[in-house]
C-alpha positions as CSV (number, residue, x, y, z in Angstrom):
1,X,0.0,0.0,0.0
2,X,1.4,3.9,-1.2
3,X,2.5,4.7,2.3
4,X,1.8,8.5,1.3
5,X,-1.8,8.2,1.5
6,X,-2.4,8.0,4.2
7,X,-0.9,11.9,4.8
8,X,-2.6,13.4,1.6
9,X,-1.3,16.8,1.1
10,X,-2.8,19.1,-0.7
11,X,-2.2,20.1,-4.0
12,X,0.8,22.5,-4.7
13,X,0.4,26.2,-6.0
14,X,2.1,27.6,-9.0
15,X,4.8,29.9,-7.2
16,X,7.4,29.8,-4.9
17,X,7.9,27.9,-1.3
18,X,11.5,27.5,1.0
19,X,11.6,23.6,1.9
20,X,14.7,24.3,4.2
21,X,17.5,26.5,4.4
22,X,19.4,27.4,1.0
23,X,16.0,25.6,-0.6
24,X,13.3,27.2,-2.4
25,X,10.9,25.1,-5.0
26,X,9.5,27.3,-7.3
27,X,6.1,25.3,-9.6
28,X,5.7,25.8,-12.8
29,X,2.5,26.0,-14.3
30,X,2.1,23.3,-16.5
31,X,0.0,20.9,-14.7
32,X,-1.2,17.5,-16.1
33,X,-1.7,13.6,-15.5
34,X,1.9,12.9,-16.0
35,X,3.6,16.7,-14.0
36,X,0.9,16.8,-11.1
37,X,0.4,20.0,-10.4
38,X,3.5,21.2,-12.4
39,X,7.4,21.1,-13.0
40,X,8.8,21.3,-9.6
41,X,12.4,23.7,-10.2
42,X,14.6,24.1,-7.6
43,X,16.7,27.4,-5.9
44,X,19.7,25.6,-4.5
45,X,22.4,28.1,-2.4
46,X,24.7,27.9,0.3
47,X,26.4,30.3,2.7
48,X,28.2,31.7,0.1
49,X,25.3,33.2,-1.5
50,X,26.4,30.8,-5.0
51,X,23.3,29.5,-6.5
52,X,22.4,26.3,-8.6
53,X,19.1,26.1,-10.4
54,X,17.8,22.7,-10.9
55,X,15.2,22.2,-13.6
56,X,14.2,25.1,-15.1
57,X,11.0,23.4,-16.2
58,X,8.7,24.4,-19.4
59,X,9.5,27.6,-21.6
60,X,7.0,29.4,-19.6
61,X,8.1,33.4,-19.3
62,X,5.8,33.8,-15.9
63,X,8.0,30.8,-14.4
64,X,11.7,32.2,-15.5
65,X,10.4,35.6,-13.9
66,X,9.8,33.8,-10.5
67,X,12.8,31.8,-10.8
68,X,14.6,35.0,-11.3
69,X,12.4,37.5,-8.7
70,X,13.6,34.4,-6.0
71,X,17.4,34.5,-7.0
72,X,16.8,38.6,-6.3
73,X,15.3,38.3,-3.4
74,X,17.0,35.6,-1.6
75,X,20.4,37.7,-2.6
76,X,22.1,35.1,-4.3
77,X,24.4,34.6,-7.4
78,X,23.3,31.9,-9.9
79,X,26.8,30.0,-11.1
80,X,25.1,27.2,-13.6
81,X,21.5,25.7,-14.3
82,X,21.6,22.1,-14.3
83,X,18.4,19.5,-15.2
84,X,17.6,16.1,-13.7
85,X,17.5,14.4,-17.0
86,X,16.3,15.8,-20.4
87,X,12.6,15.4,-20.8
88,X,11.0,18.8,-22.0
89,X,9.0,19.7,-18.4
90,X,12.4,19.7,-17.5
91,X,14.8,20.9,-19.1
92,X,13.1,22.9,-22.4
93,X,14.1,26.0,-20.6
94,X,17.5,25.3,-20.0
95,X,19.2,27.1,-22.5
96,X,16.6,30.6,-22.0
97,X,17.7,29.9,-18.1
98,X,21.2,29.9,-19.0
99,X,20.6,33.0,-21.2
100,X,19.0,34.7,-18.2
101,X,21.7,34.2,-15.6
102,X,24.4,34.6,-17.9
103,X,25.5,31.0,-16.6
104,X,26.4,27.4,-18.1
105,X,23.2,25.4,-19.1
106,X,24.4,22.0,-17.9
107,X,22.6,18.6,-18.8
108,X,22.5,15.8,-17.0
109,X,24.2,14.0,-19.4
110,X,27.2,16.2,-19.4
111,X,27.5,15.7,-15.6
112,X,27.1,11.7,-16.0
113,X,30.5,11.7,-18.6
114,X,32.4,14.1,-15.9
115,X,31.7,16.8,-18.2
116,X,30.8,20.3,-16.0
117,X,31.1,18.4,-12.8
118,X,33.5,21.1,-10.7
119,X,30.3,23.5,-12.0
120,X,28.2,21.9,-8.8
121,X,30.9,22.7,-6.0
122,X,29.9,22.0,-2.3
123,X,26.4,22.8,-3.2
124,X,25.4,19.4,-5.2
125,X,26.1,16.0,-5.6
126,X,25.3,14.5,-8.5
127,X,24.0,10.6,-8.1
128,X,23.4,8.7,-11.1
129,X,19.9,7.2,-11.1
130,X,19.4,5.7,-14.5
131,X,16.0,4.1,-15.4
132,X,13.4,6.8,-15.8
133,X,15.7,7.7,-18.4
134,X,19.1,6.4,-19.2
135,X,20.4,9.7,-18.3
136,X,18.7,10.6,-15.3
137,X,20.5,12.5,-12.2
138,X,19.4,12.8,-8.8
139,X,21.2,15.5,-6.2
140,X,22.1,15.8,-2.7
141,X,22.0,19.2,-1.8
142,X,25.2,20.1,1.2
143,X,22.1,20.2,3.8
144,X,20.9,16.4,3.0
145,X,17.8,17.4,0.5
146,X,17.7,14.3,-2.6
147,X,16.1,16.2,-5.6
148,X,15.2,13.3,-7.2
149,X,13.5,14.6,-10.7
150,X,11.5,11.8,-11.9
151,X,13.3,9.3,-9.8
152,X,10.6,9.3,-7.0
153,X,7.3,11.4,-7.1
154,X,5.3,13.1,-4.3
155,X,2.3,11.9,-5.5
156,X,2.3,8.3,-8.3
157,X,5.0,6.5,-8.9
158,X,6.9,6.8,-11.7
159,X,6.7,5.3,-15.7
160,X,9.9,3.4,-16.9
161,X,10.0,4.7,-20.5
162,X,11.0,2.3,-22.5
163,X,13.2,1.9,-24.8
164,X,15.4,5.0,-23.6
165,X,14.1,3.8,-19.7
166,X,15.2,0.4,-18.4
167,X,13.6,-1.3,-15.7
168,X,16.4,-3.3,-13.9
169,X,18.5,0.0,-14.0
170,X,15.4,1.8,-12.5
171,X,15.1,-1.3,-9.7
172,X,19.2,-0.6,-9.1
173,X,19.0,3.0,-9.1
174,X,16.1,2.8,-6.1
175,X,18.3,0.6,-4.3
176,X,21.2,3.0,-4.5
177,X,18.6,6.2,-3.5
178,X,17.6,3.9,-0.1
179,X,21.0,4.0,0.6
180,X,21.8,7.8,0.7
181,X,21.2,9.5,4.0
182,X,19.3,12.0,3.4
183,X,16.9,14.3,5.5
184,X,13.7,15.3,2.9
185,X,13.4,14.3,-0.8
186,X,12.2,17.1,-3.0
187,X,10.9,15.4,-6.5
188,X,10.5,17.1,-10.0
189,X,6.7,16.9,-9.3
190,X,4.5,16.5,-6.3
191,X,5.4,17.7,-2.9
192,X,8.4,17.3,-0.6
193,X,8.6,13.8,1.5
194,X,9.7,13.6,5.1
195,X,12.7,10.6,5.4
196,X,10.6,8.5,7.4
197,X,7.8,8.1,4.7
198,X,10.1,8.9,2.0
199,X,12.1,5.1,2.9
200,X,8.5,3.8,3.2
201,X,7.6,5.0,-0.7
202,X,10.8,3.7,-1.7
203,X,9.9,0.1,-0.6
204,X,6.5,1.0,-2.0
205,X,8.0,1.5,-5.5
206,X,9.7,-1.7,-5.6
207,X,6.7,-3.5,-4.7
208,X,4.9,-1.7,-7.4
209,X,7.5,-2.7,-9.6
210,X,7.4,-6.2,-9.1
211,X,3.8,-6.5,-8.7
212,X,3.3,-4.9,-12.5
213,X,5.6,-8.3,-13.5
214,X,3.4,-10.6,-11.3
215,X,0.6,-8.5,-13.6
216,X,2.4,-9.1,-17.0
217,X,3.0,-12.6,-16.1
218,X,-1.1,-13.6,-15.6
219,X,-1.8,-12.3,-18.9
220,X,0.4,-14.0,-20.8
221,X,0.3,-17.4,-19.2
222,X,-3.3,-17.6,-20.0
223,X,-2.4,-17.2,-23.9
224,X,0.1,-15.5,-25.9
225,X,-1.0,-11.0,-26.0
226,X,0.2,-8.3,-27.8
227,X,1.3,-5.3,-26.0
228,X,-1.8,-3.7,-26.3
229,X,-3.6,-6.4,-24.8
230,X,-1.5,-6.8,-21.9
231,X,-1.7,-2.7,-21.3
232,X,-5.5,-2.8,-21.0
233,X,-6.0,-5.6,-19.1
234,X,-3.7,-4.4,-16.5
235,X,-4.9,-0.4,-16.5
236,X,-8.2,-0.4,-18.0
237,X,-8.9,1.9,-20.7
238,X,-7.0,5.2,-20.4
239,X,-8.8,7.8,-22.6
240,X,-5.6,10.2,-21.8
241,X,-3.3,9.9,-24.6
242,X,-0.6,10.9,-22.5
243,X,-1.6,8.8,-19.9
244,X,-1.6,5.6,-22.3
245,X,1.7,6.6,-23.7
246,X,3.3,6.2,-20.6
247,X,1.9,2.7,-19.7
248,X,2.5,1.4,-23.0
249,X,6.1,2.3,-22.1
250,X,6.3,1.3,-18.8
251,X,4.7,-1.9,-19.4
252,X,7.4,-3.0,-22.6
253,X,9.8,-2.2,-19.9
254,X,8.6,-5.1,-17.6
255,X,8.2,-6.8,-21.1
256,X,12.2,-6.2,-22.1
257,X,12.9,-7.0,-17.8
258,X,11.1,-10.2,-18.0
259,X,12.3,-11.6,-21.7
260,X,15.8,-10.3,-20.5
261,X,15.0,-13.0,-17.5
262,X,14.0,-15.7,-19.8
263,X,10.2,-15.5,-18.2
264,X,8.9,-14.9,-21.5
265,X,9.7,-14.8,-25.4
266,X,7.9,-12.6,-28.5
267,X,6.8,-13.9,-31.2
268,X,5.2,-11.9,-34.4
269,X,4.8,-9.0,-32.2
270,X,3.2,-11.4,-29.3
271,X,4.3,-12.3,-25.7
272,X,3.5,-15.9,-23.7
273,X,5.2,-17.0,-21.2
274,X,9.0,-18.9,-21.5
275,X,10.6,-21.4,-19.2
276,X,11.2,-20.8,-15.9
């Protein structure tokens, strides 16, 4: 069971909140099924009065004025603008960001090759979490805050996109997160988790994942299914395009997880079950 419902929270507001010292979230308004109530970007900044920005979000001009009225206000000097990985709600406003701070526009798979690293300083540590995407970055800020992107959610769990997404990284990369100490995980969308029930989701989203193979594996051990088969009788119908997109993906990346296994083989654009 999603240990976070039983705390709902409500949802966030477009605009700017401090989650802790040297940490202000800014949302973005571009809410959907698959951003909650928007983009969450992040105000990183330490004693030193350096700043970070962490996923600019959505070319949205209302949102790079807040992110810049914050940096004003909280005094600070902007030094780079980094992303978590490169889908658009993201990182489509990286470069204008960049532009606006007069600052490197750093992606996340710069900073996974090495490239721009000494760019995060004290401020950030960059953790590889591969599996949401294969270049997807999580960060501990100096004061123990994991912004995790797409990693974890505040609210849902998160789609495996497939092919660029791979689940068995996504299953590692968890594992490694569980492992961090942080104090408060900030995610790309959603609101901010306490540790305690921030460990709790974490075992939540393995379970999830493993519980979408259990899923996969009924269907096709009654008969042989095609993807779009196995997608609807494990979500129902999903009207949302968007929505459907991202279970279609999610769901050939238990597909590639399992066949990588051995638990099942394709045939002519089919799935049944292989030998165990």
């Amino acid at each position: 069971m999603d240990p976070r419902i039983a705390s709902p929270v409500a949802p966030l507001l477009a605009g700017a909140t401090a989650l802790s010292p040297g940490l202000v979230r800014v949302v973005a308004p571009n809410p959907s099924p698959l951003t909650l109530d928007g983009t969450n970007s992040y105000v990183v900044f330490g004693a030193d009065r350096r700043a970070i920005v962490v996923d600019p979000g959505p070319v949205a001009a209302s949102h790079l004025e807040l992110l810049e009225a914050v940096v004003e206000s909280e005094g600070v000097k902007v030094v780079a603008v980094v992303t978590t990985h490169s889908h658009p709600d993201h990182s489509e406003a990286l470069e204008l960001a960049g532009e606006l701070f007069s600052v490197p526009a750093v992606r996340a798979a710069e900073l996974l090759i090495g490239a721009q690293a000494g760019l995060l300083g004290s401020l950030l540590t960059a953790v590889p979490t591969p599996g949401h995407s294969s270049d997807h970055v999580c960060y501990l800020t100096s004061g123990g805050v994991l912004l995790t992107g797409d990693h974890v959610l505040g609210r849902g769990t998160t789609a495996v996109l497939y092919p660029d997404g791979n689940l068995t990284d996504y299953l590692a990369s968890l594992a490694r997160v569980d492992e961090i100490g942080f104090s408060l995980l900030a995610p790309g969308h959603g609101p901010a988790l306490e540790a305690g029930i921030a460990r709790a989701t974490l075992r939540y989203y393995r379970e999830h994942r493993f519980e979408r193979l259990e899923q996969v594996m009924a269907v096709v051990e009654e008969e042989p299914a095609s993807i779009e088969t196995i997608v609807a009788a494990i979500y129902g119908p999903l009207p949302d395009p968007l929505l459907a997109g991202a279970a279609a993906a999610s769901t050939l990346a238990s597909l590639n997880y399992l066949g990588e296994r051995g638990d099942l083989v394709e045939e002519g654009g089919s799935y049944r079950s292989g030998p165990r």
